[in-house]
ROGUTI-724927 format. One record per residue (C-alpha): x, y, z; residue in one letter. Coordinates in steps of 0.001 Angstrom, whole numbers, padded with zeros to 6 digits, always signed. Example, Ala and Ser with C-alpha at 12.3 -4.5 7.8 and 13.67 -1.06 7.14 Angstrom:
2
+012300-004500+007800a
+013670-001060+007140s
This chain:
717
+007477+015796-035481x
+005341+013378-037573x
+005200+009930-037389x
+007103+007668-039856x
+005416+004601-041265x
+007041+002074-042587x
+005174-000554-045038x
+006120-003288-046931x
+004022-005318-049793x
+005654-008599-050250x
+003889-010079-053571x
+004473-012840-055969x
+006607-010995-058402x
+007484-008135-056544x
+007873-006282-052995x
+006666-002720-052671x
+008078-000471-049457x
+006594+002575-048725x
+007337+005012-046218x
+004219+007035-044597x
+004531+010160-042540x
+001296+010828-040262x
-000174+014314-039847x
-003068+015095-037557x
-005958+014621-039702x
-004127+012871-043141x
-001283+010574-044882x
+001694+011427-046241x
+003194+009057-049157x
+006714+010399-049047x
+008680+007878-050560x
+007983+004304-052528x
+010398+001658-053569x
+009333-001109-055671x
+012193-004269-056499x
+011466-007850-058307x
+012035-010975-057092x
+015566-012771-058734x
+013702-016013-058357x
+010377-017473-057598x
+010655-017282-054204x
+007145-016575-053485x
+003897-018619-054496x
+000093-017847-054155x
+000675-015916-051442x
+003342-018078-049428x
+006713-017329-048777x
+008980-020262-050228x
+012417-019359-049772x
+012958-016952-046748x
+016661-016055-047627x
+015435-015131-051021x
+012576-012897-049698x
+014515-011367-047206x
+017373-010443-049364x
+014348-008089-051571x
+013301-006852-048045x
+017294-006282-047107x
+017531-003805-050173x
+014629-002139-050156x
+015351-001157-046585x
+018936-000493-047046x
+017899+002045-049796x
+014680+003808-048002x
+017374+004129-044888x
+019908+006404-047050x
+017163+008822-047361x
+014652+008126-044311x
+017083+006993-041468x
+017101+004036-039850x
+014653+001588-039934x
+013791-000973-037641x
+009631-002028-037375x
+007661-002276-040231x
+004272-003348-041090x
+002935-005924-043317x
+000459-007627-044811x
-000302-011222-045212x
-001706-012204-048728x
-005076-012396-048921x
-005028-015849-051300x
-003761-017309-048433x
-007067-016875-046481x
-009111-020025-046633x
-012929-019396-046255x
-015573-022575-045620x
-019003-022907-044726x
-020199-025044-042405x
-023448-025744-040351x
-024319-028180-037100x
-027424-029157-035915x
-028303-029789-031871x
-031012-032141-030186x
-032665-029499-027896x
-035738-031418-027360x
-036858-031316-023822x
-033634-028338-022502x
-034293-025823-020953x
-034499-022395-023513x
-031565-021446-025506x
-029371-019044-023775x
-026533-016454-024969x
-023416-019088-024127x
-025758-022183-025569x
-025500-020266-029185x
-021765-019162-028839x
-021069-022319-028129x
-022765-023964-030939x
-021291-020929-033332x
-017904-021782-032457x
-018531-025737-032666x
-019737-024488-036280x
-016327-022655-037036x
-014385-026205-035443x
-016171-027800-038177x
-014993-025206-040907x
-011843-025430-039449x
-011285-029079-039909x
-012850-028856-043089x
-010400-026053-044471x
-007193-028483-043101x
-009054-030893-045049x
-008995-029577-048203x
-004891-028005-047758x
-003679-031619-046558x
-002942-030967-042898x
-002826-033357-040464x
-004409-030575-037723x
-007039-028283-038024x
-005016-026109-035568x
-002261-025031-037661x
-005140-022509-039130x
-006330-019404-037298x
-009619-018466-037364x
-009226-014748-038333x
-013245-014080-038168x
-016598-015512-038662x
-020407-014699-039597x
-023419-016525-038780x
-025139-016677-042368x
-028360-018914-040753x
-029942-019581-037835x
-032904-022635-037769x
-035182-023821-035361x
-036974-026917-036535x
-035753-026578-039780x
-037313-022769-040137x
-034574-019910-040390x
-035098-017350-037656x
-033683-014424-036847x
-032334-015573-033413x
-032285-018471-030910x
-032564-016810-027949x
-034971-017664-025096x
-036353-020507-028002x
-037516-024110-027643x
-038059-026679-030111x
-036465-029943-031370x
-033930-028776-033306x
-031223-025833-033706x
-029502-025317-035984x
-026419-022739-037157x
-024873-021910-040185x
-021896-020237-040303x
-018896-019082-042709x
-015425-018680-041400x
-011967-017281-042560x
-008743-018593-041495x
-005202-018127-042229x
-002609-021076-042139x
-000536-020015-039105x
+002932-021037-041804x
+002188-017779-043302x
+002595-015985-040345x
+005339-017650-039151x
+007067-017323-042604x
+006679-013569-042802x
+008260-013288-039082x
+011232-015403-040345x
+012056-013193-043199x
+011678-009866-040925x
+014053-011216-038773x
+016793-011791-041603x
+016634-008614-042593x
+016852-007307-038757x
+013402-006218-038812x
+010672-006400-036030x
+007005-006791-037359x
+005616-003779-035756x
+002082-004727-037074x
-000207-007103-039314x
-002813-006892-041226x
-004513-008769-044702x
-004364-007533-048243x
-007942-007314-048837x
-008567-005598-045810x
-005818-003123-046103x
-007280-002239-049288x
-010357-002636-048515x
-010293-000177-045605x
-008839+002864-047576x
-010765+002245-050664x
-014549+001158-049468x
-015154+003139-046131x
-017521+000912-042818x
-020100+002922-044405x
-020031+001716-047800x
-019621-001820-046828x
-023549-002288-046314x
-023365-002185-050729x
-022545-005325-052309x
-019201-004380-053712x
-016466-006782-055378x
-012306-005225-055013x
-010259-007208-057238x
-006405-007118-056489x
-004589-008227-059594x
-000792-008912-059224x
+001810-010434-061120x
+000919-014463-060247x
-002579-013801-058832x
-006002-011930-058465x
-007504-011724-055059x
-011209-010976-054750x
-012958-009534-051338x
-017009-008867-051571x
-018680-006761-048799x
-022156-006996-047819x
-024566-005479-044954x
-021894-003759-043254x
-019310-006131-043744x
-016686-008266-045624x
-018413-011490-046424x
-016288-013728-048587x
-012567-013821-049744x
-010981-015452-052549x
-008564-015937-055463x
-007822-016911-059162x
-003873-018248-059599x
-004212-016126-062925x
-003342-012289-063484x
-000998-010113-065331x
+001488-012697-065979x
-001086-014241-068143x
-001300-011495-070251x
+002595-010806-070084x
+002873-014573-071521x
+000621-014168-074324x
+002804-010999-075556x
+006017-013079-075759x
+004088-015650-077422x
+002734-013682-079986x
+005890-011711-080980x
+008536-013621-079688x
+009555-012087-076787x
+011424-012855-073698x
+009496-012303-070604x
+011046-009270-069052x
+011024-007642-072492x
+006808-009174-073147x
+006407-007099-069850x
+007579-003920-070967x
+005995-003807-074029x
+002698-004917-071875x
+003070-001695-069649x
+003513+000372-072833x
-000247-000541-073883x
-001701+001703-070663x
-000288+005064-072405x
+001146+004720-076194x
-000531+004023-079634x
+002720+002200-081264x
+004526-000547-079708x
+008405-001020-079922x
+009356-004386-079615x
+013124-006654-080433x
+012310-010136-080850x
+014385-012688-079746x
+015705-013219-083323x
+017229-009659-082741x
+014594-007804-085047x
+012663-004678-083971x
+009279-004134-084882x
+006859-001078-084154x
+003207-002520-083420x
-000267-000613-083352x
-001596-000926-079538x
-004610-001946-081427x
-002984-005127-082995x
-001461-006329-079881x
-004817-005862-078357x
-006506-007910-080568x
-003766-010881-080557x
-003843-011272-076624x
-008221-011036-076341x
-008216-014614-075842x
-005705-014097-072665x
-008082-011417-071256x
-010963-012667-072333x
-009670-015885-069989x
-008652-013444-066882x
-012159-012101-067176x
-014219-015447-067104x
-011415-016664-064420x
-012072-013112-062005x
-016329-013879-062917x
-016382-017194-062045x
-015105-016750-058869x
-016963-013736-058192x
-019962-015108-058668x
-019213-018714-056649x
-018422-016354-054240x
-021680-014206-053969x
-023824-016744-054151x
-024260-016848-058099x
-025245-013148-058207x
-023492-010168-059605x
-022503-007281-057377x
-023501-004240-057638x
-019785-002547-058533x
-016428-003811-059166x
-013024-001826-058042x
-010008-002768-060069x
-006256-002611-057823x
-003193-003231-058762x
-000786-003496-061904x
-002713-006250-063413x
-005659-004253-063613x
-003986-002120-065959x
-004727-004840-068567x
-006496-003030-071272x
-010207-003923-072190x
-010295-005709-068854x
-013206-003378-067010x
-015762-003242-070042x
-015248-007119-070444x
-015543-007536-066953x
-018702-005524-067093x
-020052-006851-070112x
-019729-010621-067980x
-021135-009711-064940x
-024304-007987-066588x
-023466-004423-065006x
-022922-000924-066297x
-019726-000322-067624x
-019731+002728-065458x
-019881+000177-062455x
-016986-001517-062630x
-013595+000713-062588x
-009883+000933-061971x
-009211+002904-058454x
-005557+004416-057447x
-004204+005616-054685x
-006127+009323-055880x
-009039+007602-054387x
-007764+007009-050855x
-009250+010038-048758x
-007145+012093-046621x
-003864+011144-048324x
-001032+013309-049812x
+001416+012088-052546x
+004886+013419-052394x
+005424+014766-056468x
+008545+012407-057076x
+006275+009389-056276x
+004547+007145-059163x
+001077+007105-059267x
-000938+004341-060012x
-003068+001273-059040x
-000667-001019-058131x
+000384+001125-055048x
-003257+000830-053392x
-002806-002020-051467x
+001326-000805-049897x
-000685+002349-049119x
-003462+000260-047371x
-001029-001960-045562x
+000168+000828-043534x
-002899+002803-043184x
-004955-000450-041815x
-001516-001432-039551x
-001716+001726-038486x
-005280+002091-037663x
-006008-001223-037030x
-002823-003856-036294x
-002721-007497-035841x
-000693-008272-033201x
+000284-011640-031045x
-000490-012462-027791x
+000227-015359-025396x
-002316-017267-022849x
-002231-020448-021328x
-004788-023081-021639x
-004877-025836-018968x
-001202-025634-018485x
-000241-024954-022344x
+000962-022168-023457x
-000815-020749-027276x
-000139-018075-029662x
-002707-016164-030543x
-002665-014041-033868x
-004833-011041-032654x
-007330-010174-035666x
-009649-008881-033034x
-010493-008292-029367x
-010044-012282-028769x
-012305-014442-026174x
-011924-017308-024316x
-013969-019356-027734x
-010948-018068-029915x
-008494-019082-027718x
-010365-022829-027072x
-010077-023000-031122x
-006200-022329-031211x
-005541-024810-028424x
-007398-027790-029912x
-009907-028261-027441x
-013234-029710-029408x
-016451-027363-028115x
-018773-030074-028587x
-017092-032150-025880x
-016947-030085-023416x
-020416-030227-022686x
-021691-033334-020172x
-023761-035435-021844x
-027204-036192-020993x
-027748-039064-018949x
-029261-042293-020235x
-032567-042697-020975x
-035029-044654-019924x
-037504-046728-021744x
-040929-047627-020170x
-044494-049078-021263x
-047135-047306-019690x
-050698-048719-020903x
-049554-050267-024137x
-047695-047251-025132x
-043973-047089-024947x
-042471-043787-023288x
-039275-042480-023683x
-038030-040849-020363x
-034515-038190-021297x
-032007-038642-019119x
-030406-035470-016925x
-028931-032505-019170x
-025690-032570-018778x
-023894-029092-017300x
-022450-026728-018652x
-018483-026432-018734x
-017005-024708-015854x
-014444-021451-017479x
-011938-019585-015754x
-009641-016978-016087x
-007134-016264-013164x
-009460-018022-011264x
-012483-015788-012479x
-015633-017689-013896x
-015926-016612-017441x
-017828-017202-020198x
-017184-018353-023853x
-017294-014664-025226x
-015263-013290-022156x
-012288-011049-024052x
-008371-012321-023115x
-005691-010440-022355x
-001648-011200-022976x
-000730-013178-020329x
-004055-014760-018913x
-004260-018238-017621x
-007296-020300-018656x
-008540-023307-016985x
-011484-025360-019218x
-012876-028082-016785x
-015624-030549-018814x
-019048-030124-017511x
-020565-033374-015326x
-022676-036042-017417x
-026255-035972-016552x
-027767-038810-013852x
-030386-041087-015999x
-034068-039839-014874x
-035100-040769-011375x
-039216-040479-011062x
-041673-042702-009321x
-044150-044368-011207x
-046795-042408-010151x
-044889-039694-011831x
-046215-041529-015104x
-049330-039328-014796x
-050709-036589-013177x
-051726-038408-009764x
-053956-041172-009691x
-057043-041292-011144x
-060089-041485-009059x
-063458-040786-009177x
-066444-040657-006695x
-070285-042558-007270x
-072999-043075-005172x
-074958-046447-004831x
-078010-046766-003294x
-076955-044173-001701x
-074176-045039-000441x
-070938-042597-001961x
-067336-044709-002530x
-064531-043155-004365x
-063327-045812-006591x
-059688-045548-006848x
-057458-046776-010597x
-055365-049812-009696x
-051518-049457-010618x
-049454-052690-011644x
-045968-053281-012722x
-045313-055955-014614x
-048275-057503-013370x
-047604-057030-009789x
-050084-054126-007498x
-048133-051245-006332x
-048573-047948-004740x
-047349-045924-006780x
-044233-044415-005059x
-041918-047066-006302x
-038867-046354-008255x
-039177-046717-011741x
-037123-048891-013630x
-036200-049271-017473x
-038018-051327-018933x
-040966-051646-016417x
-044772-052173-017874x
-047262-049777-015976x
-050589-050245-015997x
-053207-047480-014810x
-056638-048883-014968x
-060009-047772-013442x
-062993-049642-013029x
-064727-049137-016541x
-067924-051134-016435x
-070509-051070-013966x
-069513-054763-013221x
-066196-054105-012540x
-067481-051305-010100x
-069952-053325-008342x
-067143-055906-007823x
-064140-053249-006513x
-066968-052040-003944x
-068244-055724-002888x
-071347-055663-003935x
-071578-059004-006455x
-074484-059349-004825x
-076012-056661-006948x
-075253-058649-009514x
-076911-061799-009343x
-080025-060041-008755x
-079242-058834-012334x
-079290-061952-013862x
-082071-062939-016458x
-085390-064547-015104x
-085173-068047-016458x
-087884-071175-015834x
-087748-074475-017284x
-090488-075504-019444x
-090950-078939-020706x
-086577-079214-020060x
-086519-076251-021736x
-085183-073213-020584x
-086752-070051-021079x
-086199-066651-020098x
-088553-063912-018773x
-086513-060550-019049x
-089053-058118-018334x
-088881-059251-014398x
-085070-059339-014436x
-083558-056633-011599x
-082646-053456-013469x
-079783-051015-013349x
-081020-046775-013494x
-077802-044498-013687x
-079105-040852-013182x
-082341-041727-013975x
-081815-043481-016849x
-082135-047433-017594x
-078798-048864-018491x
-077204-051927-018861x
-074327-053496-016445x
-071573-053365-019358x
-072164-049638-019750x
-069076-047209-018584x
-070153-044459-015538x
-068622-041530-014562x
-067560-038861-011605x
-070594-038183-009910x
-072714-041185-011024x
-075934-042293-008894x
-076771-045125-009649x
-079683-048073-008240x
-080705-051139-008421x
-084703-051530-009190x
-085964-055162-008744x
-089082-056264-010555x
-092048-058065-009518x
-092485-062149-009865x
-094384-062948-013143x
-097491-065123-013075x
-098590-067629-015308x
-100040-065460-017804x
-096663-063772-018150x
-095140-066980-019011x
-097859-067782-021273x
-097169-064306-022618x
-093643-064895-023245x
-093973-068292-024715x
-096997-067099-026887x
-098945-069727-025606x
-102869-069431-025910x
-104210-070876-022792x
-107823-070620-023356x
-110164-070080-026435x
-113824-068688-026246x
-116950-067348-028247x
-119667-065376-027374x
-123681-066972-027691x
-126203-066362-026035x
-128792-068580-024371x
-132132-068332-023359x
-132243-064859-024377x
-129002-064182-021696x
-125310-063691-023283x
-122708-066484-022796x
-118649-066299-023140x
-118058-070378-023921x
-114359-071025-022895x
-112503-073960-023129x
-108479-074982-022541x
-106214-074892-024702x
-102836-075846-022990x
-101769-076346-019302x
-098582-075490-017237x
-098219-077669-013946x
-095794-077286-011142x
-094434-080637-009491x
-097691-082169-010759x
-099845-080020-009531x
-101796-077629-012577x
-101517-073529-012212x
-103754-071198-012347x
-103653-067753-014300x
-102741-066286-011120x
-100174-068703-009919x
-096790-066823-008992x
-093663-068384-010900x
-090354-068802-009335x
-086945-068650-010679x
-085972-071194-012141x
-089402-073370-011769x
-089795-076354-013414x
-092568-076613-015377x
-094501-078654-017494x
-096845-077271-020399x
-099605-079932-021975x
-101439-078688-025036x
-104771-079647-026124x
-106181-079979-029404x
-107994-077557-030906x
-111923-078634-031349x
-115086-076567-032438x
-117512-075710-029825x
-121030-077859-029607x
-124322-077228-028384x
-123757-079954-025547x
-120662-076990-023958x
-123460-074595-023089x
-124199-077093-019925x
-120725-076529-018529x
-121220-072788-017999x
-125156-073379-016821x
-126725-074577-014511x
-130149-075948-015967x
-133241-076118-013884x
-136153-078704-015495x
-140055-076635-015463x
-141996-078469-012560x
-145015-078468-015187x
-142718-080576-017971x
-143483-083142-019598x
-140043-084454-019479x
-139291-083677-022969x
-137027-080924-024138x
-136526-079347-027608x
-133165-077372-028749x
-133002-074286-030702x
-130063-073093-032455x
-130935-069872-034545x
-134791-070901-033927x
-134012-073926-035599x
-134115-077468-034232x
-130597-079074-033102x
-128851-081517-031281x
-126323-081756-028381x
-123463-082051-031317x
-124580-078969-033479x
-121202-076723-034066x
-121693-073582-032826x
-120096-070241-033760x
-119904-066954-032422x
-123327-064789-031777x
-125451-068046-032261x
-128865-067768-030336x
-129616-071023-028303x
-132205-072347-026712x
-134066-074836-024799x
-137549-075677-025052x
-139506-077645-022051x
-143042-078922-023653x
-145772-078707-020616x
-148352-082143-020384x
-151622-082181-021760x
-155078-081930-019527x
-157319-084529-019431x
């Protein structure tokens, strides 16, 4: 015996049942009935008045059940211009965490889809997001400092970041459809959504990876669904289809609507029109004139159906378009369509039910777009049904509208719970100064939430069953950071020199707020840390007692006429690996270092240093022998007493300098550097020479003169 399927299409204008029988390998269409609404009982979508509706449903089943027996489950489809889709995108502070994880990403998904979620409750005017179920979601981006990547996983940074887009259908619908089943003492065996039913039979999983737009037009509506890389990626709708075009035949030609819509199906197959005005006249029309007097009507469905397609595929055309239901009938409608969307005529077409694979048509049944989507709805129930189920979430009790295998992050969603406080927070931080340069110190992470199921740990993506019993316990805030300060760096600096050789290992010096500690303090917020080594050799000298080193450093300095003046060539000196330095240079690990003292200076060197000419000389020579002639020129005397060239001088002496003036040197000079011995045979007379000429005692000399000294003998008698 085959199995009986019973579907019903509950549209704006009309409701379409169908009755399916299933063979092993196909579909059977064995009977369709298709009845109007008597008022407008349904809009975009949404059931409005239930008695109305269900009185439709009531005949429709009464009449399939005189032929089919009785019915009692049926499937059906909710409308897909009541899905609601909306982007949305959060952003995380992962600086410092530990590496993104599976559950870290879910979660921040599914905070994503929260946002949606209030955003689509938003826009409709509801006071809760959670009167919407989230019937499916795709991540569109993922970013890591700003820079999409292809996943999170195992990643560190600053930043990550998700962006999502979500569907969701207003729960009202759902519970509107069950209301009207019920009426008509129906149980809704199964669920499913227009696009998708149609969708499913007409575009196969393994077209879906093409960029394809279906267009559904009704009686009140068109409803769009694009796929993309393997799946459906946007839905939407236009509140303008067939009607539109039914309205601008009555205007034209006078008619009444239910007479505008005859004459508007008599345009798919006839060349002459038949038409009775409301003034009682009747007119035969060429299809071609009534064509041309409602263009501006389809020429406004097109741009309406383009528009959207394109806001919903991201400004771009698809690739093909496939035309469903009555209202795609319209004539002209696929080569304007294609001639908007920049595509082939050949790529954008009206598909029936002849389309659907493995599907037989009984011969007494119509044939024709419109039944596409009543076809799909009870394929897709069939193959694929929606159905409810009931868990319990911290002691409340949800419904869940079962699109797919559902987790423990759908059912969080439905019960109101925000994702992105469930997490603990991190603990405070902690602000320090550490050598002039403020430090920010993170708190603890917080942890993660703690799941169950039955008492089972789960996880976010863990799939529920009917009946399960969820407990969502926050996870614990983080502590704020506990380090000691000599956590601040990587130990304490040290470093090891020798003097003299002698080795110390010079240690840094740590201070909070001015105070010397150890180092294994607590840290505090707000504390100032200082680290500081040593830098100059002074400073070293001093932190290893040796300031006596240093005096002997200080500048060699006497006192000359109150004066004081410095000697620094017999200053102590400083050699660091060899090498002279001075005592403000820096050292490092491994340094020798010593101390080299200088010799005492003599009078000369302070003479030196002053640029003070002691002496002045020239050379003569007398008697035939050379002779330096020297004379003083200035003085230095020590408490009184005069120095010599050879005198040491102390540090710090004090010393007085006398100058003398400058004269020329005179014959009568020779005498001080001589000793002169009178001739015994002399006659007591004498004669000087200078240059064999005659001279005196006060004859100027200059250098090289030759001087003599005559002794005349006594003459015999």
């Amino acid at each position: 015996m085959h199995e009986k399927l019973f579907a019903l299409d509950i549209g704006t204008r009309s409701v379409v049942g169908i009755i399916l029988e299933k063979t092993a390998d196909s579909f059977e269409v064995t009977d369709i009935v298709s009845m109007e609404h008597r008022e407008r009982a349904m809009l975009d979508g949404q059931i409005h008045d239930v008695i109305a509706v269900s009185k439709v449903i009531q005949t429709i089943k009464d009449t399939l059940e005189k032929k089919h027996g009785k019915l009692t489950s049926v499937s059906v489809a909710a409308a897909g211009r009541a899905l609601k889709t909306e982007r949305a995108a959060i952003s995380i502070d992962i600086k410092g965490k530990p590496m993104l994880q599976h559950d870290d990403i879910l979660h921040l998904e599914l905070s994503a889809v929260q946002i949606a979620q209030a955003v689509v409750a938003e826009k409709n005017n509801s006071n809760s997001s959670h009167h919407y179920y989230c019937v499916g979601y795709s991540v569109l981006y993922y970013r890591l400092d700003g820079q999409e990547i292809t996943s999170l996983i195992d990643q560190s940074g600053e930043q990550a970041s998700v962006e999502i887009i979500a569907t969701f259908l207003p729960k009202v619908v759902v519970e509107s459809l069950l209301a009207a089943l019920k009426r008509a003492d129906l149980h809704m065996q199964a669920l499913t959504l227009e696009p998708i039913a149609a969708i499913n039979v007409l575009i196969p999983q393994s077209m879906r990876r093409l960029n394809v737009a279906l267009v559904d037009i009704g009686a009140g509506t068109s409803d769009i669904a694009l796929t993309d890389s393997g799946t459906v990626i946007a839905y939407g709708m236009v509140p303008i289809a067939g009607d539109e075009i039914t309205e601008a035949i009555s205007d034209s030609f006078l008619l009444d609507f239910p007479l505008a819509e005859t004459a508007k199906r008599q345009l798919i197959d006839q060349d002459m029109i038949t038409v009775t005005d409301i003034l009682g006249f009747e007119t035969e029309i060429p299809r071609t004139e009534v064509i041309e007097s409602i263009m501006p009507s389809i020429e406004k469905l097109a741009d309406t159906i383009c528009e959207e397609i394109f806001s919903l595929n991201n400004n771009k055309s698809p690739k093909a378009v496939m035309l469903v239901g009555g209202g795609s009938l319209t004539p002209k409608l696929p080569e304007i369509l294609a001639d908007k969307l920049n595509l082939p005529k050949n790529r954008v077409a009206i598909r029936g039910i002849e389309a659907i694979g493995q599907l037989t048509i009984a011969d007494h049944v119509h044939r024709g777009p419109e039944l596409v989507t009543p076809i799909g709805i009870a394929i897709a129930a069939h193959k694929s049904p929606i159905q409810y189920m009931g868990v319990n979430v911290n002691g409340q009790t949800i419904r869940l509208f079962d699109m797919k295998e559902m987790t423990v992050g759908d059912c969080l969603l439905t019960a109101g719970i925000k994702l992105n406080k469930l997490y603990g927070r991190p603990g405070m931080a902690m602000m320090v100064e550490f050598n002039g340069q403020l430090i920010t110190i993170p708190g603890e992470h917080g942890t993660k939430p703690i799941l169950t199921i039955n008492h089972k740990d789960v996880s976010l993506d863990y799939i529920v069953q009917d009946g399960d019993k969820i407990t969502v316990q926050q996870g614990e805030d983080g502590r704020s950071p506990r380090l000691a300060i000599i956590d601040l760096s990587d130990g304490l600096p040290s470093k090891q020199v020798t003097i003299h050789g002698v080795s110390y290992i010079i240690h840094a010096e740590l201070r909070r707020n001015d105070q010397i500690v150890t180092g294994e303090e607590s840290l505090h917020d707000n504390d100032k840390i200082t680290c500081t080594m040593p830098g100059t050799l002074v400073e070293l000298f001093t932190k290893t007692n040796q300031e006596h080193l240093l005096r002997s450093l200080q500048p060699f300095t006497v006192n000359v006429n109150e004066k004081e003046v410095p000697l620094p060539l017999f200053g102590g000196k400083i050699v660091k690996n060899g090498i002279l330095t001075n005592p403000a240079s820096s050292y490092e690990d491994g340094d020798v270092i010593e101390m080299i003292q200088s010799s005492r200076p003599l009078t000369t060197d302070l003479a030196y240093a002053m640029k003070v000419q002691l002496t002045c000389s020239i050379p003569v020579a007398f008697n035939g022998k050379k002779l330096q002639l020297t004379k003083k020129l200035a003085q230095f005397y020590r408490n009184g007493q005069p120095l010599t060239n050879e005198d040491v001088i102390n540090q710090g002496d004090m010393i007085t300098l006398v100058r003398h003036k400058m004269e020329p040197f005179i014959f009568q000079d020779v005498f001080m550097h001589i000793d002169i011995d009178m001739p015994e045979h002399t006659n007591g007379g004498f004669l000087l020479q200078k240059n064999n000429q005659e001279t005196t005692f006060n004859e100027t000399l200059a250098p090289g003169d030759e001087l003599n000294i005559l002794w005349p003998t006594s003459s015999l008698k």
